[in-house]
RODOVO-840207 format. One record per residue (C-alpha): x, y, z; residue in three letters. Coordinates in steps of 0.1 Angstrom, whole numbers, plus 2048, in hexadecimal, padded with zeros to 3 digits. Each point is the difference from the previous one (the first is absolute). Layout:
# RODOVO-840207
> px py pz residu
> X Y Z Ala;
...
This chain:
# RODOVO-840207
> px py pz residu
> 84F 6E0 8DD Unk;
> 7DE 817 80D Unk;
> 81B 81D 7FD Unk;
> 80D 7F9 7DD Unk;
> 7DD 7FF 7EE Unk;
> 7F6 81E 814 Unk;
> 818 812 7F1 Unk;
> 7FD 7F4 7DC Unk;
> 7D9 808 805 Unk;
> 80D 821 807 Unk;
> 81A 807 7E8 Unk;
> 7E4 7F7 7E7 Unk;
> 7E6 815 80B Unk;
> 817 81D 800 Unk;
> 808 7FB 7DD Unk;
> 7D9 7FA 7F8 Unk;
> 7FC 823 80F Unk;
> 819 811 7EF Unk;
> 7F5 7F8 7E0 Unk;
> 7DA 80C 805 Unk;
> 810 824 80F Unk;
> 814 803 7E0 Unk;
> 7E3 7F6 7E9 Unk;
> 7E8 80F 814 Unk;
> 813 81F 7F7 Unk;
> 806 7F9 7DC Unk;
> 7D6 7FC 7FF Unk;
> 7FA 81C 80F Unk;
> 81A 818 7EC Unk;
> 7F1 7EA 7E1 Unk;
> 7DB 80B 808 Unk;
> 80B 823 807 Unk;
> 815 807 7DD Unk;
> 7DC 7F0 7ED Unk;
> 7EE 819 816 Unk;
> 812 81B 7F1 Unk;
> 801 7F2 7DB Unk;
> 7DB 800 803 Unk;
> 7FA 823 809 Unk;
> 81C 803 7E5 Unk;
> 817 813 81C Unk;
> 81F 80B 7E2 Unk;
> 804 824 80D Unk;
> 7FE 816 81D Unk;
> 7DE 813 7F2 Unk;
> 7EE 7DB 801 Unk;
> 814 7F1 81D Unk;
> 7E9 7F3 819 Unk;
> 7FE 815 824 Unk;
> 815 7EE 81B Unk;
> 7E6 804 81D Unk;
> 7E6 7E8 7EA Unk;
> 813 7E3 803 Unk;
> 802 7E9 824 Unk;
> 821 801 814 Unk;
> 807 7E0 7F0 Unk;
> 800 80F 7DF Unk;
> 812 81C 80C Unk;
> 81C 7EE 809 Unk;
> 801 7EF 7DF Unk;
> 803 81D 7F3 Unk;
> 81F 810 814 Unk;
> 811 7E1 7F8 Unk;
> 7FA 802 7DA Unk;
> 807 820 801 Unk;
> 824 7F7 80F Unk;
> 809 7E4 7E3 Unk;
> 7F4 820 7E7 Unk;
> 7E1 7F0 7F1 Unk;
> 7E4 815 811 Unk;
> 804 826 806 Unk;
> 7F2 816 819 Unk;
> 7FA 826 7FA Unk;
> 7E8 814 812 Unk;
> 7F4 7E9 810 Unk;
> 7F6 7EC 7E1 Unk;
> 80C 7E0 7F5 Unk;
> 808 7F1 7DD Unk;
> 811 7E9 7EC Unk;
> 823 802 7EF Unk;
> 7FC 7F0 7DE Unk;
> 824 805 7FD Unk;
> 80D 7EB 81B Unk;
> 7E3 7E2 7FD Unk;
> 819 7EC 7E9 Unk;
> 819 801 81A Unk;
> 7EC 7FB 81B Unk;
> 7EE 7E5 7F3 Unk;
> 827 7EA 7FA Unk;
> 80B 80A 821 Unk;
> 7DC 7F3 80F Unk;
> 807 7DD 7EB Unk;
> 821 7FF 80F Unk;
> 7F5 808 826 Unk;
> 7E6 7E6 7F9 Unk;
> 818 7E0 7F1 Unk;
> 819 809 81C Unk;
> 7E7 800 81D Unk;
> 7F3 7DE 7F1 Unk;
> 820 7F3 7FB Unk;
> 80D 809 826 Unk;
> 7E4 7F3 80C Unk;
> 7FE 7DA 7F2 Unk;
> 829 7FE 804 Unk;
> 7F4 80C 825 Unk;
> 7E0 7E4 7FF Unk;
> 81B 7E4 7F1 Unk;
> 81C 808 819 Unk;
> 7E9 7FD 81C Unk;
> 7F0 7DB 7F3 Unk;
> 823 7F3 7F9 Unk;
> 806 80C 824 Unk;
> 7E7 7EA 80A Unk;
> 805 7E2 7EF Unk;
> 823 7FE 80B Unk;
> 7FA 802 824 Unk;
């Protein structure tokens, strides 16, 4: 039985953790496009210099920069204001799905358990 509930404990922490990477991510890309709203980062000439932000932020930016919403020229970065509509429905949709996997994951795992 020891084995069992070890297991479960497991299976639930991995899901626990899962969902704080992938919101820990969305937070950060979140604080990182209202970093550049606020410097009001719409073009290359007012795009903010790449070395000024922390690796972190860095890496938010290469990744929003890959789903089109940020651009990088010159070492600058900015904002697309043509993509944010689109980025903003596939962001809802990343968001329901993630919390939808994960409380199908959380229920399969507690019916698990109260059938054994």
């Amino acid at each position: 039985m020891g084995g069992r509930g070890f297991t479960t404990a497991l299976l639930l922490i991995l899901i626990a953790l899962a969902c704080l990477a992938g919101m820990r991510r969305l937070e950060r890309d979140r604080r990182f496009m209202a970093r550049l709203r606020a410097a009001r980062a719409f073009d290359p000439q007012s795009g903010l210099p790449l070395g000024s932000f922390s690796q972190d932020d860095q890496d938010s930016a290469t990744g929003l920069a890959q789903a089109g919403v940020v651009a990088i020229e010159r070492n600058r970065c900015y904002i697309v204001q043509s993509q944010l509509t689109m980025f903003r429905r596939k962001r809802t949709r990343v968001v329901l799905t993630g919390a939808l996997t994960s409380a199908l994951l959380a229920v399969l795992v507690a019916i698990l358990i109260l059938r054994r």
